[in-house]
VOGU-3710 file (C-alpha; in Angstrom, 3 decimals, decimal comma):
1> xxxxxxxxxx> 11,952/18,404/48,624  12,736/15,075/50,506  16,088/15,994/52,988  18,441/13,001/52,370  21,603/11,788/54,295  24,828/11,867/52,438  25,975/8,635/54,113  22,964/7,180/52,233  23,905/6,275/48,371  20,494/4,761/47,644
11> xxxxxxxxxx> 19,164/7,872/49,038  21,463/10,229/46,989  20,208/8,137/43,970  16,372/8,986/44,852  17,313/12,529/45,246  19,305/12,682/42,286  15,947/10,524/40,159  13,701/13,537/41,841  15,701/16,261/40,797  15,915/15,042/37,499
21> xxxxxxxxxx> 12,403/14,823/37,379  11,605/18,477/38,235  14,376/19,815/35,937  12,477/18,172/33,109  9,336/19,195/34,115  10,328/22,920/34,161  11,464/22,341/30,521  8,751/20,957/29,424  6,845/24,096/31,001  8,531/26,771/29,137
31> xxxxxxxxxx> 7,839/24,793/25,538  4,245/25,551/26,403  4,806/29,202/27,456  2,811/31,864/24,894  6,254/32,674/23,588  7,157/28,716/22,553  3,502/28,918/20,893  4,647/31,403/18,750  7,397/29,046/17,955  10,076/31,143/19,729
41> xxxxxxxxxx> 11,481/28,479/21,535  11,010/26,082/19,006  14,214/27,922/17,444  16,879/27,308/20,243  17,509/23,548/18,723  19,948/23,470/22,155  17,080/23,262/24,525  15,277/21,573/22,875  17,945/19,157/22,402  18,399/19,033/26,254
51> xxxxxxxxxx> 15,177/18,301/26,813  15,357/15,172/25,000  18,721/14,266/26,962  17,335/14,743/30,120  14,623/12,382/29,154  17,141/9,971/28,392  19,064/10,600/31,887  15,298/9,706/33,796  14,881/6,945/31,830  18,240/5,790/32,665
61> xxxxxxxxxx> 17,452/5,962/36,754  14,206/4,344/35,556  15,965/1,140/34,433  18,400/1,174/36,592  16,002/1,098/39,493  14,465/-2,034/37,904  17,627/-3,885/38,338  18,363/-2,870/41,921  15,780/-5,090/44,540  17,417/-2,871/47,197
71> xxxxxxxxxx> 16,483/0,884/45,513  14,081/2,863/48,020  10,329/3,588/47,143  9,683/6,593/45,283  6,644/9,186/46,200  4,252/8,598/43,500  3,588/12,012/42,782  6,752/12,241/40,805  5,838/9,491/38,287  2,503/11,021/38,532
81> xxxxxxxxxx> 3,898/14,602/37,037  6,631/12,723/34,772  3,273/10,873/33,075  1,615/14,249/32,474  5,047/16,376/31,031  5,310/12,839/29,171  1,751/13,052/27,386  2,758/17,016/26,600  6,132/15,649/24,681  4,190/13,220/23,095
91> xxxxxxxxxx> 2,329/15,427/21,335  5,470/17,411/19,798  6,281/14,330/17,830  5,666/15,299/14,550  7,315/19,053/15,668  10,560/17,126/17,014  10,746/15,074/13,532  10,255/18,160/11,385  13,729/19,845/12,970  16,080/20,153/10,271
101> xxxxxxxxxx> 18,683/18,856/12,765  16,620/16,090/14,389  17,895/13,680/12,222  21,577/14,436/12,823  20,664/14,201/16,628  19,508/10,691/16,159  22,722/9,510/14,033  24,782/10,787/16,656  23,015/10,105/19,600  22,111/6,552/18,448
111> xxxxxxxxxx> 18,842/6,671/20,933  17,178/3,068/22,408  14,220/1,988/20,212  11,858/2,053/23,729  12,797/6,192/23,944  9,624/7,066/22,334  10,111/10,369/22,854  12,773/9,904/19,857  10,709/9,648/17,021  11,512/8,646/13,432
121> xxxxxxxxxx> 11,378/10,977/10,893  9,107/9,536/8,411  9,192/9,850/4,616  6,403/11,730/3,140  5,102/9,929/0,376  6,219/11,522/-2,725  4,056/13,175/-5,231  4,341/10,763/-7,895  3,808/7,793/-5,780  0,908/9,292/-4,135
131> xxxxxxxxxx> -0,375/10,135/-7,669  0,327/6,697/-9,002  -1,608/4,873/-6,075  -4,654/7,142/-6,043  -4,959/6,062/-9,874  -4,674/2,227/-8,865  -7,202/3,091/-6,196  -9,876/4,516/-8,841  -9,651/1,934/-11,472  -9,684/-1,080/-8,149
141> xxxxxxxxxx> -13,352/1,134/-7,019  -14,346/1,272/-10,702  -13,886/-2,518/-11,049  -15,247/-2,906/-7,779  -18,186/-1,263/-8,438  -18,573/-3,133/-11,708  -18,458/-6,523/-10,047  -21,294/-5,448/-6,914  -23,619/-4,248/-9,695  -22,904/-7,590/-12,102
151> xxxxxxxxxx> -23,866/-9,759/-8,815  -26,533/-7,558/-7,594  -28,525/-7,848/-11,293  -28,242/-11,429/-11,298  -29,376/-11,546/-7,542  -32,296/-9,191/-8,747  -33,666/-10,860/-11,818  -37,001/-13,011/-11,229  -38,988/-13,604/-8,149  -37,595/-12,026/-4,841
161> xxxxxxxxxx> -36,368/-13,902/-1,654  -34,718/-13,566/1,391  -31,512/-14,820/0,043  -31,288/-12,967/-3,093  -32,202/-9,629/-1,665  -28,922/-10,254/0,899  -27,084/-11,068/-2,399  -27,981/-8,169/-4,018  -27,614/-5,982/-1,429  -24,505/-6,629/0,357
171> xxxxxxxxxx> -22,166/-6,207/-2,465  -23,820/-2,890/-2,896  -23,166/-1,870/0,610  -19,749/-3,010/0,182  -18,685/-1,350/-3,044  -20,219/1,853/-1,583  -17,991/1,599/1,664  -14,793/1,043/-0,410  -15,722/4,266/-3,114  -16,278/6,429/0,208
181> xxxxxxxxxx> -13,554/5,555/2,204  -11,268/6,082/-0,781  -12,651/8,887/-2,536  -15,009/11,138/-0,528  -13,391/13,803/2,058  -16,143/11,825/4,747  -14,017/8,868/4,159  -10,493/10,338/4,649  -11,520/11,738/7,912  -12,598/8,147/8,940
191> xxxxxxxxxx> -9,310/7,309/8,168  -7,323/10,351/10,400  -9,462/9,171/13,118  -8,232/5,615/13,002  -5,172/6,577/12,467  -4,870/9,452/15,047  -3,484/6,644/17,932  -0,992/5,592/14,907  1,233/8,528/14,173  3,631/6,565/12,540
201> xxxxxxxxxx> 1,198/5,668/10,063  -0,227/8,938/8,783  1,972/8,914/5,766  1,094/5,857/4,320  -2,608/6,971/3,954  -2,102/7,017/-0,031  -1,126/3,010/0,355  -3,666/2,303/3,479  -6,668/3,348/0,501  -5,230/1,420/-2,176
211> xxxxxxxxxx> -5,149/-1,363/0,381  -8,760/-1,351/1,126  -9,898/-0,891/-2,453  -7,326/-3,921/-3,201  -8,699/-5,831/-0,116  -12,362/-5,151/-1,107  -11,614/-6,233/-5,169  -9,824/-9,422/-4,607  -13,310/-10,262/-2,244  -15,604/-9,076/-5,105
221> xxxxxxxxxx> -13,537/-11,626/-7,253  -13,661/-14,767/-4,822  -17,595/-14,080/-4,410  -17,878/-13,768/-8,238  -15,856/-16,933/-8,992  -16,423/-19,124/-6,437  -19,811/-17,449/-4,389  -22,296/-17,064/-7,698  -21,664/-21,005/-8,667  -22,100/-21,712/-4,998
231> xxxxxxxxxx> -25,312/-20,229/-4,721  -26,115/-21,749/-8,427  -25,709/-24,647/-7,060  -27,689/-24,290/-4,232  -30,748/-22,727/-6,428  -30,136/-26,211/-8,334  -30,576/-28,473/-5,985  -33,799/-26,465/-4,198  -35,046/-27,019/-7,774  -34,267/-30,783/-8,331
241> xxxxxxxxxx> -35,990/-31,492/-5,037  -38,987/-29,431/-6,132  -39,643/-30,873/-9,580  -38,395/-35,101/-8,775  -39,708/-35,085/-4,780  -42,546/-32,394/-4,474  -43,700/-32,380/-8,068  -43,915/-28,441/-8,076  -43,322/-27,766/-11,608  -43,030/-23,742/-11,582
251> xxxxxxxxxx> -41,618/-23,858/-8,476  -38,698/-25,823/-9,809  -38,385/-24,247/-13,159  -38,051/-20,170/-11,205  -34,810/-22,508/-9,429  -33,222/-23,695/-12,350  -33,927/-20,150/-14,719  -32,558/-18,515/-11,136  -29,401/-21,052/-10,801  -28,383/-20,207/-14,483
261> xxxxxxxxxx> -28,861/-16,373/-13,863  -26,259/-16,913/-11,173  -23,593/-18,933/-13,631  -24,833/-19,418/-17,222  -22,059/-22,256/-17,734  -24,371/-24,497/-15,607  -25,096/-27,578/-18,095  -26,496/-29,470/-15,098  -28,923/-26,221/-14,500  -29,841/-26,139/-18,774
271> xxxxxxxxxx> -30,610/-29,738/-18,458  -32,898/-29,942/-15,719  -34,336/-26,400/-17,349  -35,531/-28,560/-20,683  -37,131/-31,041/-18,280  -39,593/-28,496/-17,317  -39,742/-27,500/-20,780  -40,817/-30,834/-22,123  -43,462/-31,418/-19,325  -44,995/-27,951/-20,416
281> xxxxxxxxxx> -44,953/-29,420/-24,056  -42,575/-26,146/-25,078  -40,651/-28,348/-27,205  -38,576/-25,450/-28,809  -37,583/-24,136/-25,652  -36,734/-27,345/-24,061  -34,232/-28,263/-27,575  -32,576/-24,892/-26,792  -31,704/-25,698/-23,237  -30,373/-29,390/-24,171
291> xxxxxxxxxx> -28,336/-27,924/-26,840  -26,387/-25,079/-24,256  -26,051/-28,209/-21,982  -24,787/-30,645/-24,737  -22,569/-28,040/-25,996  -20,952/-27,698/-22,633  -20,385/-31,110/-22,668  -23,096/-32,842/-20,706  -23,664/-36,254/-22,860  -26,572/-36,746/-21,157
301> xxxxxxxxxx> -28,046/-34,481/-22,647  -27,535/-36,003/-26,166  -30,294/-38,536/-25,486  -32,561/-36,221/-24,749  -32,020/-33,847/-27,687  -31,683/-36,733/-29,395  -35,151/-37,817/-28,821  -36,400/-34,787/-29,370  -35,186/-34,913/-32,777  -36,924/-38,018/-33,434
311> xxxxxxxxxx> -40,245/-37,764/-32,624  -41,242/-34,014/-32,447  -38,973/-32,765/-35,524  -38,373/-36,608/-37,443  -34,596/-35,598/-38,259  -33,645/-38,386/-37,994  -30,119/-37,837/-39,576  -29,338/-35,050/-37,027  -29,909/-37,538/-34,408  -28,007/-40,053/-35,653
321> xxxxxxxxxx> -24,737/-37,638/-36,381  -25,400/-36,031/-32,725  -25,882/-40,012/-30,914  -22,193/-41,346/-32,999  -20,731/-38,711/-31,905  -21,544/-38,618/-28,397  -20,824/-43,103/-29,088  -16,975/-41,409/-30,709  -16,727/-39,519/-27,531  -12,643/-40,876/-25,861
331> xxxxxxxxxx> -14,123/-39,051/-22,709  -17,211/-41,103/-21,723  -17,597/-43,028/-19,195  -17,856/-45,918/-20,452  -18,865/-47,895/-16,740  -21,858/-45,697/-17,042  -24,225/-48,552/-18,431  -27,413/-46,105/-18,440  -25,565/-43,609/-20,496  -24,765/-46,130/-23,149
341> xxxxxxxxxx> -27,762/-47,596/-23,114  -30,056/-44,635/-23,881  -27,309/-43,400/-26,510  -27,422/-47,013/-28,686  -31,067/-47,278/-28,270  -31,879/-43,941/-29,515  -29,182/-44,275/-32,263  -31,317/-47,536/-33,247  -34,383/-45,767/-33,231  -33,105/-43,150/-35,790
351> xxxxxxxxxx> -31,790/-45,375/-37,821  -34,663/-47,625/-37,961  -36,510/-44,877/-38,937  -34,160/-43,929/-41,960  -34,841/-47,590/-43,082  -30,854/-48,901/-41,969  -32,419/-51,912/-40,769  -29,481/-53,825/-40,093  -27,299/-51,384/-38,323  -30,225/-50,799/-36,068
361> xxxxxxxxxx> -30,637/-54,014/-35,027  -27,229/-53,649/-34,170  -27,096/-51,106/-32,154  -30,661/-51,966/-30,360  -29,243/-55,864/-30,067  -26,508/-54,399/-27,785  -28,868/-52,080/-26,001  -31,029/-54,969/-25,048  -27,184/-56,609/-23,648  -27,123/-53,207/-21,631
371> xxxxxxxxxx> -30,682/-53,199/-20,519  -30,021/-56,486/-18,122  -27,242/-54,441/-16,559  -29,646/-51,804/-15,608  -31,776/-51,678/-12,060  -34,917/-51,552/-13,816  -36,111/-53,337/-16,487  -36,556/-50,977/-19,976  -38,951/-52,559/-22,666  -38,204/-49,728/-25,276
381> xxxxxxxxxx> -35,313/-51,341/-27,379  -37,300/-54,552/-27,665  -40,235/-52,661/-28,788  -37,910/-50,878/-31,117  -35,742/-54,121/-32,106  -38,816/-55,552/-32,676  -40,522/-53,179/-35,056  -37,056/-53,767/-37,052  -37,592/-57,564/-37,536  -41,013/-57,525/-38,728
391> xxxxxxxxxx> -39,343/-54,623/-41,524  -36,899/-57,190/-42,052  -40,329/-59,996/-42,875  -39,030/-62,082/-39,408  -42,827/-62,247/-37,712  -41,183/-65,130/-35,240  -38,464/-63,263/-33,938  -40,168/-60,569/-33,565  -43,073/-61,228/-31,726  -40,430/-62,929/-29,304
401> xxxxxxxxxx> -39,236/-59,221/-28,750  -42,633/-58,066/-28,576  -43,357/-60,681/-25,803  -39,948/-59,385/-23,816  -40,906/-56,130/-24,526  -44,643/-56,572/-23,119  -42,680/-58,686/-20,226  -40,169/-55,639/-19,139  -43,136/-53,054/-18,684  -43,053/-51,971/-15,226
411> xxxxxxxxxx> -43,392/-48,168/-14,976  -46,326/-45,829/-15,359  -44,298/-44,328/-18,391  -43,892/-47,497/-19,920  -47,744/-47,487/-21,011  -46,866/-46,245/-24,392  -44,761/-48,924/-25,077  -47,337/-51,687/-23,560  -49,835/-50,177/-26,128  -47,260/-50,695/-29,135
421> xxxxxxxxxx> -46,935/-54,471/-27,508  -50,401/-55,034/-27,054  -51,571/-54,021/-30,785  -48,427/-55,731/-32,158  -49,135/-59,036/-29,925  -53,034/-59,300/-30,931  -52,560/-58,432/-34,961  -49,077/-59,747/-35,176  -49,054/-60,954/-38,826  -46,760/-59,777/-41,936
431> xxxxxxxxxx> -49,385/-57,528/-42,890  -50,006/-55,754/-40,210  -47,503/-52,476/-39,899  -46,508/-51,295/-36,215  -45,983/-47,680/-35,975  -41,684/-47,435/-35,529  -42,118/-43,928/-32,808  -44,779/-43,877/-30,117  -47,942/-41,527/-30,540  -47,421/-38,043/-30,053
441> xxxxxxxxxx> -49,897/-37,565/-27,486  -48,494/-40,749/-25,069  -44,921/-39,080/-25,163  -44,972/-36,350/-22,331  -43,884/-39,223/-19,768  -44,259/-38,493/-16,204  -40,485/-38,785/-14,198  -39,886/-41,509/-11,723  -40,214/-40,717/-8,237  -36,102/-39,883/-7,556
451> xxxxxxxxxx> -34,615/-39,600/-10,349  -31,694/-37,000/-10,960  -32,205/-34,317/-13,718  -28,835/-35,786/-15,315  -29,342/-39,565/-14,652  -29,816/-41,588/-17,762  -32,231/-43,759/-16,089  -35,059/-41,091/-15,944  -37,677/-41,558/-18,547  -37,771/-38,081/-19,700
461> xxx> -33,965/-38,568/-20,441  -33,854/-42,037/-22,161  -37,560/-42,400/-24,352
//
């Protein structure tokens, strides 16, 4: 021991600090004695109760040093052995907290928050809680689990690829984490060992599992409502670029069948589908992809189905009931001149072939208004207004909209329509009768070069 000078106060107080220091050391020593491991000591609650107290009294000296600039150096040795009896205490936390009369100690003591060695007795979760959130936890994993296997099948269905094997198999991986960190004894032991630096936070093990099983659902949600028509979309656009830019037909129908695996209410995806359809001449599959989309609302669509009606099926009243409607429609855009324009031309068409002769001159008269609105010409509705007027016995005007019509052909797709003009142009007299639809065989028209899958202005969408 140091020999101080009693003349010297800052001296005494080092002394005093030291001694302190040793007394609590030798308490902490005979906790650890064979007889305190068989919880002999553990049962005198007053020395245990002056162990704590003399922690406080060092702690004291400690921050009272910290104020004083003048206090004399300390041998280090002393911190040294207070930071190794201060690891031993810290392991008796949970021992100190389970002391019937630790809690009165603390009320009366009133300790600083920074005296660690005080800890807070913490609630144990009780059984019903515990019981209620391990329920919650099983039915979040089941849904959980629900969800990964709902996006995985959609990721798995048709050809594979590097991003739909990471779709499939990441939600997977992450429904399996959350079921074995919740459920499985592998997982609660992952969880003791994170929490083994945490004491504090042992208890709340019940609640830290419902929080990772409520953590991992909300993120199966967001990827299931926001992530699969994300990737849709994605699928949809690879295939738009395949079938308008690179003219890879199969290519770009595996996109679109893909992007409406990924989110069936996709009318952009069922349209674009039927385009494919038609070019492969499967007529019936091609109607059954323009009805999902008109059904969700895409009006494009109408024309198209419209069309279809027409010429491969000649219901001709179907088309017309499907075209007014889509014309009675409050929520069209009206400033979409393309739109309108396929809808009264193909309305015209249907009714010229139900013999309404003057309603579809109508109808293609204001098409034809529409048409010089339009950044490329269309010769269809003066074909078609034109096939009206010689019904109606008007061989002048008519061949005037044959003449236009022949005049407006500018398109490879437009042959079918320069053969009508042609034949109509070199036997144009009132006996001779011009066919009112184009030949099946010329109507499989060929898209133009850019063209979106639900722009009007395509051929495939408008003829």
């Amino acid at each position: 021991m140091t020999s101080v000078s009693g003349n010297d106060p800052i001296s005494n107080s080092n002394h005093t600090f030291e001694k302190a220091i040793d007394t609590y050391h030798q308490q902490v020593v005979s906790l650890t004695s064979p007889s305190a491991e068989n919880n002999c000591v553990w049962t005198n609650e007053a020395e245990l109760l002056a162990l704590l107290r003399q922690r406080d009294r060092i702690q004291f000296f400690i921050d009272q040093s910290a104020k004083n600039p003048n206090a004399h150096p300390i041998d280090p040795s002393h911190f040294v052995q207070l930071s190794n009896d201060d690891a031993t205490v810290g392991k008796w936390s949970k021992q100190f907290a389970k002391l019937p009369v630790f809690p009165n100690w603390r009320k009366s003591l009133n300790p600083p928050d920074h005296h660690w060695w005080w800890p807070t007795p913490e609630e144990p979760v009780k059984p019903w809680v515990e019981w209620f959130l391990g329920g919650l936890t099983i039915a979040l994993i089941t849904l959980c689990l629900a969800l990964a296997r709902d996006i995985s099948t959609r990721f798995f269905t048709g050809a594979p690829g590097i991003w739909s094997s990471i779709g499939a198999i990441a939600p997977a991986a992450l429904a399996l984490f959350a079921t074995g960190g919740a459920l499985t004894k592998v997982g609660k032991q992952l969880i003791d060992t994170l929490l083994a630096n945490h004491p504090k936070a042992a208890h709340r093990t019940p609640w830290i599992k419902f929080g990772l099983a409520a953590g991992l659902t909300a993120l199966f949600f967001i990827g299931h409502a926001l992530g699969l028509p994300a990737a849709a979309n994605r699928y949809h656009e690879t295939g738009k670029q395949q079938y308008f830019q690179e003219g890879r037909l199969a290519s770009a129908q595996s996109s679109f069948k893909r992007a409406l695996q990924l989110n069936p209410n996709f009318p952009d995806a069922n349209h674009s589908l039927a385009l494919t359809y038609e070019d492969l001449r499967d007529f019936d599959s091609a109607k059954g992809e323009y009805v999902k989309a008109v059904n969700a609302g895409l009006l494009t669509s109408v024309n198209n189905l419209a069309r279809l009606q027409i010429v491969e099926e000649a219901d001709y009243e179907s088309a017309a009931v499907l075209l007014l409607t889509a014309l009675q429609n409050k929520a069209r855009d009206r400033n979409d001149t393309a739109l309108e324009y396929g809808l009264r031309k193909n309305l015209g068409w249907a009714w010229l072939n139900q013999n309404r002769l003057i309603k579809a001159q109508g109808e293609l008269s204001r098409a034809n208004r529409l048409e010089a609105t339009l950044p490329e010409p269309r010769p269809d509705a003066y074909c078609l207004l034109a096939q009206v007027l010689e019904k109606q016995e008007k061989p002048t005007e008519a061949k005037t909209q044959w003449e236009t019509c022949r005049q407006k052909i500018a398109r490879p797709e437009d042959d079918v329509w320069a053969a009508m003009s042609d034949q109509a142009l070199d036997f144009n007299n009132p006996e001779t009768t011009t066919p009112s639809s184009p030949p099946e065989t010329e109507l499989s028209e060929t898209p133009s070069p850019n063209p979106s899958p639900s722009d009007p202005s395509s051929s495939t969408e408008e003829n």
